[in-house]
mmCIF file as Biopython writes it, N, C-alpha, C and O atoms, coordinates in Angstrom:
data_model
#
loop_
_atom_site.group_PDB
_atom_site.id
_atom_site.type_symbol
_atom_site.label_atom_id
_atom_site.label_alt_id
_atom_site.label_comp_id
_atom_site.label_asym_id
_atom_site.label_entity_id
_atom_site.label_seq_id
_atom_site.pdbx_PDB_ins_code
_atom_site.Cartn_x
_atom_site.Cartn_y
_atom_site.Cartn_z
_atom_site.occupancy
_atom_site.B_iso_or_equiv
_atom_site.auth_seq_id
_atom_site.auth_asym_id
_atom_site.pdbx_PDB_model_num
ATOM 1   N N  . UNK A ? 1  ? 31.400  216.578 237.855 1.0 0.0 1  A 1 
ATOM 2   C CA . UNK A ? 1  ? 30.414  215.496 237.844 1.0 0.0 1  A 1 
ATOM 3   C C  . UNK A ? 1  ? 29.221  215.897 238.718 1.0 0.0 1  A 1 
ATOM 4   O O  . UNK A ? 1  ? 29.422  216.354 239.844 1.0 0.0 1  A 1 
ATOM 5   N N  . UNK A ? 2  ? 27.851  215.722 238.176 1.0 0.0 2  A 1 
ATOM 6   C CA . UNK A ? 2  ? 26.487  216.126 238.713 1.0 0.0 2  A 1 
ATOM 7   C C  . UNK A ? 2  ? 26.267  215.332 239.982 1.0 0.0 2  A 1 
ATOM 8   O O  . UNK A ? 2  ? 26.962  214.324 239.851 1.0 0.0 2  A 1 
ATOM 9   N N  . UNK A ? 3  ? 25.790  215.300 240.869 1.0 0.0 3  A 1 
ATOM 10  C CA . UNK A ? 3  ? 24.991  214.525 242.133 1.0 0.0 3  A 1 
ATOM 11  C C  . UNK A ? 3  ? 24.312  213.292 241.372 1.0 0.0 3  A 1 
ATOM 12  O O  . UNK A ? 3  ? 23.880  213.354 240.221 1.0 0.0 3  A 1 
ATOM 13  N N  . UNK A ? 4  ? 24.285  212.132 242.215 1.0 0.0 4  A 1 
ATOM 14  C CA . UNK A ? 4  ? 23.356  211.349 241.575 1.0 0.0 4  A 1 
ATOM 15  C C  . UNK A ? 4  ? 22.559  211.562 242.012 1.0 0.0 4  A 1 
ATOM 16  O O  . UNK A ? 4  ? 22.897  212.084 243.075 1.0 0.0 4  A 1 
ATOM 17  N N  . UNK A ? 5  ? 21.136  211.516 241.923 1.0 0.0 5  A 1 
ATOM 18  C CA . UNK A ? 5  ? 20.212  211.308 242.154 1.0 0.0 5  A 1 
ATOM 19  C C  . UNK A ? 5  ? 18.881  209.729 242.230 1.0 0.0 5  A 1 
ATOM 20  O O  . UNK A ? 5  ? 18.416  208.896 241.452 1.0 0.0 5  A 1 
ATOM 21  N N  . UNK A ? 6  ? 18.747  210.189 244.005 1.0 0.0 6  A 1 
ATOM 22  C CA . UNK A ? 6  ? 18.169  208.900 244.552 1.0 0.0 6  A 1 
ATOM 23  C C  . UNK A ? 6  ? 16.866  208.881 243.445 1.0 0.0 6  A 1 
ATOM 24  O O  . UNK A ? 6  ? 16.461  209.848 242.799 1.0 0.0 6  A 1 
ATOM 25  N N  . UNK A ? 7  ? 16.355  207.536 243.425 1.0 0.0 7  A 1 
ATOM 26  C CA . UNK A ? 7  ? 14.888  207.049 243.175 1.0 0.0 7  A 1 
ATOM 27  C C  . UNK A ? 7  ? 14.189  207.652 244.417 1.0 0.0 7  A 1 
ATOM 28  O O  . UNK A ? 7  ? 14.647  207.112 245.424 1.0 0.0 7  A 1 
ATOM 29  N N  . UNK A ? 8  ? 13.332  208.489 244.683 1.0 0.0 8  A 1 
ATOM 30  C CA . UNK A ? 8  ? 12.563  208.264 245.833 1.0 0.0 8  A 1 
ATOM 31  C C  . UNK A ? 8  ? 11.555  207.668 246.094 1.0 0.0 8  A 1 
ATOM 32  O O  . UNK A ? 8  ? 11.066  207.801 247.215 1.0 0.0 8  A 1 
ATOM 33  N N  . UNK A ? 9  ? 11.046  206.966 245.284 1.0 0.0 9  A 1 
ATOM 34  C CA . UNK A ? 9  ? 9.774   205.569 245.043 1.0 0.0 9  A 1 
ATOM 35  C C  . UNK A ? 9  ? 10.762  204.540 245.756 1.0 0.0 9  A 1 
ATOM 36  O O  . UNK A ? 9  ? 10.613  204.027 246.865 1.0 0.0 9  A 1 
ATOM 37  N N  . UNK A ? 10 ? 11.719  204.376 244.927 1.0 0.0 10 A 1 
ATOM 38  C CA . UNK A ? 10 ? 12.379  203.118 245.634 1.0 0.0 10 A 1 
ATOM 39  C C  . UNK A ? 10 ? 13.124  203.276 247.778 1.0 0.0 10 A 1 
ATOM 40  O O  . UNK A ? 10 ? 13.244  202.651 248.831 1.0 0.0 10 A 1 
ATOM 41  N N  . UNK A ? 11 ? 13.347  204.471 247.170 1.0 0.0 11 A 1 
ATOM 42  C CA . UNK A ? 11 ? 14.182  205.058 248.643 1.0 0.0 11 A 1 
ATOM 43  C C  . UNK A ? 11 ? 12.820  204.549 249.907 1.0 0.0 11 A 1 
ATOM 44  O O  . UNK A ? 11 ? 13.089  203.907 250.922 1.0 0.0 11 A 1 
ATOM 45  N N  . UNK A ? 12 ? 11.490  204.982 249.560 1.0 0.0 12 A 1 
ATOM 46  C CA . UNK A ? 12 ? 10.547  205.061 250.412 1.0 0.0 12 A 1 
ATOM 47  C C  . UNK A ? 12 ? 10.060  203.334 250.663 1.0 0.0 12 A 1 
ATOM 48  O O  . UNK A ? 12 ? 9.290   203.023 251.572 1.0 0.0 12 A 1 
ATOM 49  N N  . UNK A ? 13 ? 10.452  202.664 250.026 1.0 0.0 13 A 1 
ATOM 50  C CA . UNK A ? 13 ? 10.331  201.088 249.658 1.0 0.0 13 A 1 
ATOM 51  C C  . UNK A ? 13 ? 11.102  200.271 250.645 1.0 0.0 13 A 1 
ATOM 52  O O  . UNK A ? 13 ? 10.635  199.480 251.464 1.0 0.0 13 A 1 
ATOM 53  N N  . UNK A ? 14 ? 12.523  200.625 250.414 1.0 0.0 14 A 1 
ATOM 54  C CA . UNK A ? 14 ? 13.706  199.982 250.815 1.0 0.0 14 A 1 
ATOM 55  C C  . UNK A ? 14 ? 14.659  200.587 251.842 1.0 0.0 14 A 1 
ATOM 56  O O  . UNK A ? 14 ? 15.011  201.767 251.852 1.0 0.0 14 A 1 
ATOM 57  N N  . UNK A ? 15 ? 14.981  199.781 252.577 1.0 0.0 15 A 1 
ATOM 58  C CA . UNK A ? 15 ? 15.822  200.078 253.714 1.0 0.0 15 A 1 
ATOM 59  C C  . UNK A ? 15 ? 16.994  199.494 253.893 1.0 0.0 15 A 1 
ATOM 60  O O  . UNK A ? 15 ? 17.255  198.698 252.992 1.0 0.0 15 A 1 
ATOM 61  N N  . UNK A ? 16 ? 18.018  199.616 254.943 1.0 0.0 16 A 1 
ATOM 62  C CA . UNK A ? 16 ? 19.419  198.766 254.578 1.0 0.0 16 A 1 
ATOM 63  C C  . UNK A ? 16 ? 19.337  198.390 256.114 1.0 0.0 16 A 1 
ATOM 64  O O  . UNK A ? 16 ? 19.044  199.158 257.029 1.0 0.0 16 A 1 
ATOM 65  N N  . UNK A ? 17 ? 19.727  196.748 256.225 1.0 0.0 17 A 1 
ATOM 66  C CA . UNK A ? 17 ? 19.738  196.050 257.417 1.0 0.0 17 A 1 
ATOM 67  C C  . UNK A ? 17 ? 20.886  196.995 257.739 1.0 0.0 17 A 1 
ATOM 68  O O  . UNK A ? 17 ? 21.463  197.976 257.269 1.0 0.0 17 A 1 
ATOM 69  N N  . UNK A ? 18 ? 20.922  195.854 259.212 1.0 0.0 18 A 1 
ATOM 70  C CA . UNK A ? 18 ? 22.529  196.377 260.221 1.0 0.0 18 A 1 
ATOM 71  C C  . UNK A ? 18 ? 23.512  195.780 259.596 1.0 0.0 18 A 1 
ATOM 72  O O  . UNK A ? 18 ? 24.628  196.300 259.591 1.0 0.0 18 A 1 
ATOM 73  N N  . UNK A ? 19 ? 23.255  194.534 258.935 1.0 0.0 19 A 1 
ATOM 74  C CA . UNK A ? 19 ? 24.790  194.006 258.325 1.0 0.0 19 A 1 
ATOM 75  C C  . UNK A ? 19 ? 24.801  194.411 256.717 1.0 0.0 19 A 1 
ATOM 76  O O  . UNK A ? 19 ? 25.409  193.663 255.951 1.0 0.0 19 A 1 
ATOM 77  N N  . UNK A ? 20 ? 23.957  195.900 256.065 1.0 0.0 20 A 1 
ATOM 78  C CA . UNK A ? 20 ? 23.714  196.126 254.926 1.0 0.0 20 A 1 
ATOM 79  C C  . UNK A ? 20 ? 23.373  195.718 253.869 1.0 0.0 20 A 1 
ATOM 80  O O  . UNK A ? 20 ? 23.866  196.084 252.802 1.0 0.0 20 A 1 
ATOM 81  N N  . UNK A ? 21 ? 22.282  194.719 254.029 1.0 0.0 21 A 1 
ATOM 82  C CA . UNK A ? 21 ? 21.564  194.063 253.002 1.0 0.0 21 A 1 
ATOM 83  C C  . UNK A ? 21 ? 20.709  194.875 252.802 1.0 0.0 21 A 1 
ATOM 84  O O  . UNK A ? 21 ? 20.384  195.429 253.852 1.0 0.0 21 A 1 
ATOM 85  N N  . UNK A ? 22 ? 19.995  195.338 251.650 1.0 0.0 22 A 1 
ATOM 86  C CA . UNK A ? 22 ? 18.737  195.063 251.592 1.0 0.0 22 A 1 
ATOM 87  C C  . UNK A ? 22 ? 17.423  194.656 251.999 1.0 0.0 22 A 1 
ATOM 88  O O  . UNK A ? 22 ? 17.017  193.518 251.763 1.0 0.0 22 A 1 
ATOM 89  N N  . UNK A ? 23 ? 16.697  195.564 252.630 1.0 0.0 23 A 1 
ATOM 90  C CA . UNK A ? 23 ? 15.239  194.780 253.003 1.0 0.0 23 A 1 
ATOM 91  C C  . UNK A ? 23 ? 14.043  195.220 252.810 1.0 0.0 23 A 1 
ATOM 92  O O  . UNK A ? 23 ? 13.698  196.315 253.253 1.0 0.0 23 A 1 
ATOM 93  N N  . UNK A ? 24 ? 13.230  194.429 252.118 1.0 0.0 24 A 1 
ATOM 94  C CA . UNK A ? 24 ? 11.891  195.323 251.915 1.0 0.0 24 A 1 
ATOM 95  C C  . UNK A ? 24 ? 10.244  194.610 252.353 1.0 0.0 24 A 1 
ATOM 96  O O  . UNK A ? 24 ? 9.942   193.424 252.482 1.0 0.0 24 A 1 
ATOM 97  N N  . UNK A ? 25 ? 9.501   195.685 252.487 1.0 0.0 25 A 1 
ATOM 98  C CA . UNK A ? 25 ? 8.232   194.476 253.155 1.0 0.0 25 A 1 
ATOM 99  C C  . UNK A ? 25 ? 7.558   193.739 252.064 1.0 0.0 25 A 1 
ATOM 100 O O  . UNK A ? 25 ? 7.573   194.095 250.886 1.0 0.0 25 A 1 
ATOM 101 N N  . UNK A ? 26 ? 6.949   192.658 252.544 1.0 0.0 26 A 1 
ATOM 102 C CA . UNK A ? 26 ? 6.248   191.549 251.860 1.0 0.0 26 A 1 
ATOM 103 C C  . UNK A ? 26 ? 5.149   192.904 250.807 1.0 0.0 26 A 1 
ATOM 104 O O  . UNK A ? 26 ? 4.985   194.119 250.922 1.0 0.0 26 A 1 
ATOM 105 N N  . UNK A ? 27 ? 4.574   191.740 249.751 1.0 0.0 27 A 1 
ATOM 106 C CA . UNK A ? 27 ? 3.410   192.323 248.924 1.0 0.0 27 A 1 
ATOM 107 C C  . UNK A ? 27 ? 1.745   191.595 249.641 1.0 0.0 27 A 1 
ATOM 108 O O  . UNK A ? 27 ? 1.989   190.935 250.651 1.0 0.0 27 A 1 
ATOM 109 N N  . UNK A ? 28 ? 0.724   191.617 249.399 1.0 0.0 28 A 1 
ATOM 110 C CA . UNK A ? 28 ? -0.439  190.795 249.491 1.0 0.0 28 A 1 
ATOM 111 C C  . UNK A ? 28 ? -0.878  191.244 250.971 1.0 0.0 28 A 1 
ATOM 112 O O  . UNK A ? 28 ? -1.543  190.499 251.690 1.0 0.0 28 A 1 
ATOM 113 N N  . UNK A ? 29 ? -0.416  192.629 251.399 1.0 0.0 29 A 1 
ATOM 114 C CA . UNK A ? 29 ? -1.113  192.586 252.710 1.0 0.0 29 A 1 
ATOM 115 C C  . UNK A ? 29 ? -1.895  194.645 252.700 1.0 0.0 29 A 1 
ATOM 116 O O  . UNK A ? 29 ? -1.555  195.617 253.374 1.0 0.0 29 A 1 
ATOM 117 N N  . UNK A ? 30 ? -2.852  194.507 251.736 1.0 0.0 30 A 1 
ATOM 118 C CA . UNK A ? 30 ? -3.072  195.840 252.040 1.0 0.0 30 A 1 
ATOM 119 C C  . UNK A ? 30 ? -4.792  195.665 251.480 1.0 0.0 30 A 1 
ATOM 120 O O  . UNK A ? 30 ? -5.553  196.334 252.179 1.0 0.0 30 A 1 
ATOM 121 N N  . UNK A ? 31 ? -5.059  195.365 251.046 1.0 0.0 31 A 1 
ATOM 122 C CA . UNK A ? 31 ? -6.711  194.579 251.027 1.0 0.0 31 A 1 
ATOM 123 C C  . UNK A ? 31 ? -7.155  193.658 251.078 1.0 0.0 31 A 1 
ATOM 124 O O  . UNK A ? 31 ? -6.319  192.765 251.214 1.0 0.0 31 A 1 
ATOM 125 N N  . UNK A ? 32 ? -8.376  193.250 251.031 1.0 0.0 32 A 1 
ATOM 126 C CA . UNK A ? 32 ? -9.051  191.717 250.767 1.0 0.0 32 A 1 
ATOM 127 C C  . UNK A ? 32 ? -8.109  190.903 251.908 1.0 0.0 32 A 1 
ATOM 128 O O  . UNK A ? 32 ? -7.343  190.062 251.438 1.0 0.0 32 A 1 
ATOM 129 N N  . UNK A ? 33 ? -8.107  191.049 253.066 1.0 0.0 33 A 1 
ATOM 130 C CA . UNK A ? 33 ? -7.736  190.416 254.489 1.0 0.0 33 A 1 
ATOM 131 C C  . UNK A ? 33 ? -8.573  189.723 254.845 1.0 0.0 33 A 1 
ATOM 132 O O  . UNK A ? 33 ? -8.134  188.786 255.511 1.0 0.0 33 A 1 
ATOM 133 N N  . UNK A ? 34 ? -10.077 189.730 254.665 1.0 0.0 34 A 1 
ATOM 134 C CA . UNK A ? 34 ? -10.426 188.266 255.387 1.0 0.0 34 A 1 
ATOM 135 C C  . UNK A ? 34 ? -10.444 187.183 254.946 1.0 0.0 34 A 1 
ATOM 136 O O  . UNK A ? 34 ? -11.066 186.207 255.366 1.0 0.0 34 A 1 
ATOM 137 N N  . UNK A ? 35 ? -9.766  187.269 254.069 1.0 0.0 35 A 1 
ATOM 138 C CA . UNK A ? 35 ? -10.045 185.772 253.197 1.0 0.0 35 A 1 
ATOM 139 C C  . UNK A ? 35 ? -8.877  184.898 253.812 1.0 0.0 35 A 1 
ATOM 140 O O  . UNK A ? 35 ? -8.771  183.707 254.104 1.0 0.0 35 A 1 
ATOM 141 N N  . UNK A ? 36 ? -8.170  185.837 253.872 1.0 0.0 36 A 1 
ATOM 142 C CA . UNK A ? 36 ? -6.529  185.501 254.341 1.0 0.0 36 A 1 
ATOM 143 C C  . UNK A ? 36 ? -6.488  184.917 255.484 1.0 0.0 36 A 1 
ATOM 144 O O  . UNK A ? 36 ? -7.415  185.302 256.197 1.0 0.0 36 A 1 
ATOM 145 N N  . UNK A ? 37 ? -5.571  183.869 256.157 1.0 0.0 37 A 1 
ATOM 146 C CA . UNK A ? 37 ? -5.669  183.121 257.519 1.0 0.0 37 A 1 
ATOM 147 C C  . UNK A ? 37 ? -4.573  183.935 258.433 1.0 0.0 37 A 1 
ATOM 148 O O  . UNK A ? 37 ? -3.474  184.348 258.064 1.0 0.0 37 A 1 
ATOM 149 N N  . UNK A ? 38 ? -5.205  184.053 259.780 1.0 0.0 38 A 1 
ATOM 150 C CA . UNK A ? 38 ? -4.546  184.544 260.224 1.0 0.0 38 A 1 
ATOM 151 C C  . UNK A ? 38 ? -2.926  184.929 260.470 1.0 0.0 38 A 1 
ATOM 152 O O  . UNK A ? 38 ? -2.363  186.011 260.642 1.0 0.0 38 A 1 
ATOM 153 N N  . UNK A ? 39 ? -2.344  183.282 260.396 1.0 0.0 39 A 1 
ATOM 154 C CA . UNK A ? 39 ? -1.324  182.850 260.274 1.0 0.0 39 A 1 
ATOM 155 C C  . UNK A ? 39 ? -0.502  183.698 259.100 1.0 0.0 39 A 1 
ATOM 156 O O  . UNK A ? 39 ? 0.488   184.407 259.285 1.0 0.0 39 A 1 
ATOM 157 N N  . UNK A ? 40 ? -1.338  183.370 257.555 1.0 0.0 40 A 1 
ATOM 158 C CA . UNK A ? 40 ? -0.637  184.074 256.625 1.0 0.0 40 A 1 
ATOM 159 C C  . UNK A ? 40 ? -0.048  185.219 256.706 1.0 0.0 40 A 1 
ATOM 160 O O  . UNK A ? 40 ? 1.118   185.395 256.349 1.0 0.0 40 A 1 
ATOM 161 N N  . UNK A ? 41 ? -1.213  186.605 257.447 1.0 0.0 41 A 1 
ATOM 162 C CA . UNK A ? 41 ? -1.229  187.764 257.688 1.0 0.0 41 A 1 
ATOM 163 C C  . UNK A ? 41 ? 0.024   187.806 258.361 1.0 0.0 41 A 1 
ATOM 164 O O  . UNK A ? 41 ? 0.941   188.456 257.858 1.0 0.0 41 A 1 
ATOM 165 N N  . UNK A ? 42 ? 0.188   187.174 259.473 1.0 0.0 42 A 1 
ATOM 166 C CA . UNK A ? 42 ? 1.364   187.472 260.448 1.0 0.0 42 A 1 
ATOM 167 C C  . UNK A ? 42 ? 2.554   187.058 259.778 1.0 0.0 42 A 1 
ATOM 168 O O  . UNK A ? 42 ? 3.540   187.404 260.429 1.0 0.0 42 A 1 
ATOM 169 N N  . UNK A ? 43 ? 2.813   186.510 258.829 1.0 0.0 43 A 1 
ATOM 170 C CA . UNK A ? 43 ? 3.591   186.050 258.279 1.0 0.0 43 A 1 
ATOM 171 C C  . UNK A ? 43 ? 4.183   187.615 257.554 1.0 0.0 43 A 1 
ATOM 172 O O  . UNK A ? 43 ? 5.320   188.083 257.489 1.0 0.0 43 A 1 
ATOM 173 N N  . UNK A ? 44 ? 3.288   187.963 257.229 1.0 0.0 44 A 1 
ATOM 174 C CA . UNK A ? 44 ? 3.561   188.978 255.671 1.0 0.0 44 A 1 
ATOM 175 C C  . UNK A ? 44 ? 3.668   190.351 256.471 1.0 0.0 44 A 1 
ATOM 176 O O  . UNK A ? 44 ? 3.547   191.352 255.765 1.0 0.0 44 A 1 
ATOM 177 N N  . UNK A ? 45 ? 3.860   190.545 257.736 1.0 0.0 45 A 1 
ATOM 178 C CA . UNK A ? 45 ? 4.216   191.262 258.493 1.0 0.0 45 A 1 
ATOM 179 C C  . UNK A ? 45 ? 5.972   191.278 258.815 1.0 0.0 45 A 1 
ATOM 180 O O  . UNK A ? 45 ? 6.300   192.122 259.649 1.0 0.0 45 A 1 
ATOM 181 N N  . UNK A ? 46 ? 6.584   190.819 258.499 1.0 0.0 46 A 1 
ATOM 182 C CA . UNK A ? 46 ? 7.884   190.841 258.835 1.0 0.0 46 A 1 
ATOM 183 C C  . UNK A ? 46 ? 8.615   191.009 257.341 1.0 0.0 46 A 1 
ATOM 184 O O  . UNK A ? 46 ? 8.290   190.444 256.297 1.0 0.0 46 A 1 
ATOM 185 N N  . UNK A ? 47 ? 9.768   192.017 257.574 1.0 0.0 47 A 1 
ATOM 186 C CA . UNK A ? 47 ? 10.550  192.064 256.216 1.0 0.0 47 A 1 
ATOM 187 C C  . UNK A ? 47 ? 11.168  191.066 255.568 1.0 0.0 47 A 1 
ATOM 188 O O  . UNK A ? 47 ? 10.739  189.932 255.780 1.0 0.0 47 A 1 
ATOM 189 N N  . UNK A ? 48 ? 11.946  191.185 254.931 1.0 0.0 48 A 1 
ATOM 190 C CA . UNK A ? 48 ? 12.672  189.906 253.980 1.0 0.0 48 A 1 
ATOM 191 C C  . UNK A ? 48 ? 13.714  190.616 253.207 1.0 0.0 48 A 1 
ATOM 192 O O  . UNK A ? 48 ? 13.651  191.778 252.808 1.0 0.0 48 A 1 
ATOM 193 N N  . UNK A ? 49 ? 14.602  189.844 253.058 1.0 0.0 49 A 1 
ATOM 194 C CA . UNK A ? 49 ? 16.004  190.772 252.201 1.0 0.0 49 A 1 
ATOM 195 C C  . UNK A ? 49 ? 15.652  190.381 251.001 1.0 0.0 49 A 1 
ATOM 196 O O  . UNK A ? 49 ? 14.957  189.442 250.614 1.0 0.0 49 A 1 
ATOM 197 N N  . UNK A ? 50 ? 16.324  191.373 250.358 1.0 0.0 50 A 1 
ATOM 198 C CA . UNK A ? 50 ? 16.162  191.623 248.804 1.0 0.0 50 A 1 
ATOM 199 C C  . UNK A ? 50 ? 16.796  190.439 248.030 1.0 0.0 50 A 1 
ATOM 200 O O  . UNK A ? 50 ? 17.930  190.098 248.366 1.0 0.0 50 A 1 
ATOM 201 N N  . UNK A ? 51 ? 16.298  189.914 247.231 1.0 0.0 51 A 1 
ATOM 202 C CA . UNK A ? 51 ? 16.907  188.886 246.433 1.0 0.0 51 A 1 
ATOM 203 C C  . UNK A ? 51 ? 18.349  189.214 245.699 1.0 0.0 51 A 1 
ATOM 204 O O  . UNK A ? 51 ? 18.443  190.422 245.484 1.0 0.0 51 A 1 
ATOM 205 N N  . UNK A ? 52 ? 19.083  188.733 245.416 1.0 0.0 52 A 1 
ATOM 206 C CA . UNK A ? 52 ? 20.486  188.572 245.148 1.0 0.0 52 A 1 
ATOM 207 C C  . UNK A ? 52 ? 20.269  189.661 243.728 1.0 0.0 52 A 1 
ATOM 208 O O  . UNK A ? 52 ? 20.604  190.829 243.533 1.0 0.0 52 A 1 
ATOM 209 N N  . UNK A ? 53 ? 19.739  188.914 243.114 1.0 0.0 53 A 1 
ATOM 210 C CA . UNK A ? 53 ? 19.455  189.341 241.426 1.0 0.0 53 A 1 
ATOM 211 C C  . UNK A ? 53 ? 19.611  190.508 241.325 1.0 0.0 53 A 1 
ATOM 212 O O  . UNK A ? 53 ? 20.407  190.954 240.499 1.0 0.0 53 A 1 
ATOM 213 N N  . UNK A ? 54 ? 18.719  191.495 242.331 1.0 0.0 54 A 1 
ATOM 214 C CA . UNK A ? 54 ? 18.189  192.603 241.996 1.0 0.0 54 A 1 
ATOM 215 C C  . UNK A ? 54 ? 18.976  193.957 242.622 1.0 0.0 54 A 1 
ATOM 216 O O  . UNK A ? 54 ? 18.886  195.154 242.352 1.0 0.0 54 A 1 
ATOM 217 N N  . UNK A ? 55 ? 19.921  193.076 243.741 1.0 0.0 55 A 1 
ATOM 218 C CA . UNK A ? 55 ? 20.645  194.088 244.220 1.0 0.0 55 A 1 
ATOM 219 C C  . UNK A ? 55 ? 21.562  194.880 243.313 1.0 0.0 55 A 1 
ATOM 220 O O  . UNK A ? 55 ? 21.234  196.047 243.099 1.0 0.0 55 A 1 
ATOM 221 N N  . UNK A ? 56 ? 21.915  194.730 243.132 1.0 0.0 56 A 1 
ATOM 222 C CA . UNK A ? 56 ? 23.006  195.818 241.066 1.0 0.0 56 A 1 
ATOM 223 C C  . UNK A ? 56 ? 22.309  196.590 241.080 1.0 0.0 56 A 1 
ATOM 224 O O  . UNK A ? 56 ? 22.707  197.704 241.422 1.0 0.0 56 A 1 
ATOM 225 N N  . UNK A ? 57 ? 20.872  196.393 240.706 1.0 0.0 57 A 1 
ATOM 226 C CA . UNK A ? 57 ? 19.854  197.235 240.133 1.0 0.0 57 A 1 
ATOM 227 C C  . UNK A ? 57 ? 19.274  198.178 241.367 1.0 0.0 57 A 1 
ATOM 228 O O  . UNK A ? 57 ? 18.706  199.260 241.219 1.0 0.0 57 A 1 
ATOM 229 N N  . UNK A ? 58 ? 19.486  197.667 242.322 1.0 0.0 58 A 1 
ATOM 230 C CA . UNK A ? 58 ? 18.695  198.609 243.431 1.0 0.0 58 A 1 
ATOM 231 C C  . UNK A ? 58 ? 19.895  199.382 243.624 1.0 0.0 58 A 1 
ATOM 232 O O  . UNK A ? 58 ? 19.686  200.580 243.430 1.0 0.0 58 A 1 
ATOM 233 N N  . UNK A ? 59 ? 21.081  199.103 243.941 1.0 0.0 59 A 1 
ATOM 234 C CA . UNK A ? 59 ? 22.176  199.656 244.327 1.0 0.0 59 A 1 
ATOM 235 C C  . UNK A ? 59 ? 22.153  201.079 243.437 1.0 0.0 59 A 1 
ATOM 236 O O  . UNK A ? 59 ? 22.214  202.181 243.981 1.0 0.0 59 A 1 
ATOM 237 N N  . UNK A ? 60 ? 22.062  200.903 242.093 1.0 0.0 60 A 1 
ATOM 238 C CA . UNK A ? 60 ? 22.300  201.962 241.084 1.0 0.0 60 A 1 
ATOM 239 C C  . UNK A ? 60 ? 20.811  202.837 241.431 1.0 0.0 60 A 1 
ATOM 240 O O  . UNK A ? 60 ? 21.233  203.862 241.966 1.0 0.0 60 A 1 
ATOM 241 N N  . UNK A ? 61 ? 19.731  202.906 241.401 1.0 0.0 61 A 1 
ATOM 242 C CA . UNK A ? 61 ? 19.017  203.705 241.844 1.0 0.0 61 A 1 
ATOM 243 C C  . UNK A ? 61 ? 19.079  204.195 243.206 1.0 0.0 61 A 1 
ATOM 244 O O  . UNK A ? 61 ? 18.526  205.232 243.574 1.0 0.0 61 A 1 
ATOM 245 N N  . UNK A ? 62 ? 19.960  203.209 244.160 1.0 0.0 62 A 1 
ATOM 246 C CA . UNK A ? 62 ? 19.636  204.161 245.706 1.0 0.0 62 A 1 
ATOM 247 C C  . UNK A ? 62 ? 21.053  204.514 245.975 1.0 0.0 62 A 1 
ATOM 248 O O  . UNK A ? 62 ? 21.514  204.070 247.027 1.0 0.0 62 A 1 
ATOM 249 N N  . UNK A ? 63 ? 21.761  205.168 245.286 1.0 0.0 63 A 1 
ATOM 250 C CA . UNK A ? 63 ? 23.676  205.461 245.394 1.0 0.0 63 A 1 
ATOM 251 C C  . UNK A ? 63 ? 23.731  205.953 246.464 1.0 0.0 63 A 1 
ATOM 252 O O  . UNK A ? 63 ? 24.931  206.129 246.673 1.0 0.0 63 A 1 
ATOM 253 N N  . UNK A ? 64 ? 23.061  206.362 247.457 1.0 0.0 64 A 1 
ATOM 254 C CA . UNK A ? 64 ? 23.575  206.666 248.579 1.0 0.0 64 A 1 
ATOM 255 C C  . UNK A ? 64 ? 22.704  205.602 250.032 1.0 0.0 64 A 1 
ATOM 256 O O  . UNK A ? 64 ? 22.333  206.152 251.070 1.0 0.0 64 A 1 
ATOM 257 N N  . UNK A ? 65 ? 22.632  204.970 249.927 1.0 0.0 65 A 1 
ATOM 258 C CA . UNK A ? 65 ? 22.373  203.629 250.573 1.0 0.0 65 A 1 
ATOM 259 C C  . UNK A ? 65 ? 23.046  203.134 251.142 1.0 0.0 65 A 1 
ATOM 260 O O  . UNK A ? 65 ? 22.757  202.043 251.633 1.0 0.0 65 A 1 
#
C-alpha cells in the first residue's frame, strides 16, 4: 500500500487543537480594513474550530493530522 498523501493547501490552512479538533482562522480579514470596525477586526483575529460537517472531509485529505 502507497503513502497517503497530505493536501498541502489544506495542511498550510489547518491546525489540530490540544484536545484535537480542528482549527482554522477566520475569512474577511486581509483587505478593505477600514471600513471594518475595530471591534470586528479583533474579533476575526482569533481561530475557531472546524465545523462538525466538514471534519470526514478534512480528516481524509490531512491523514496524518
Amino acid at each position: 500500500m502507497p503513502k497517503m498523501k497530505t493536501n498541502r493547501s489544506a495542511a498550510k490552512r489547518f491546525k489540530v487543537s490540544g484536545t484535537g479538533k480542528l482549527v482554522r482562522n477566520k475569512a474577511y480579514r486581509r483587505h478593505i480594513l477600514t471600513k471594518k470596525s475595530t471591534k470586528n477586526k479583533r474579533n476575526l483575529r482569533q481561530d475557531i474550530v472546524v465545523d462538525q460537517t466538514n471534519v470526514a472531509n478534512m480528516r481524509k485529505i490531512l491523514p496524518y493530522m
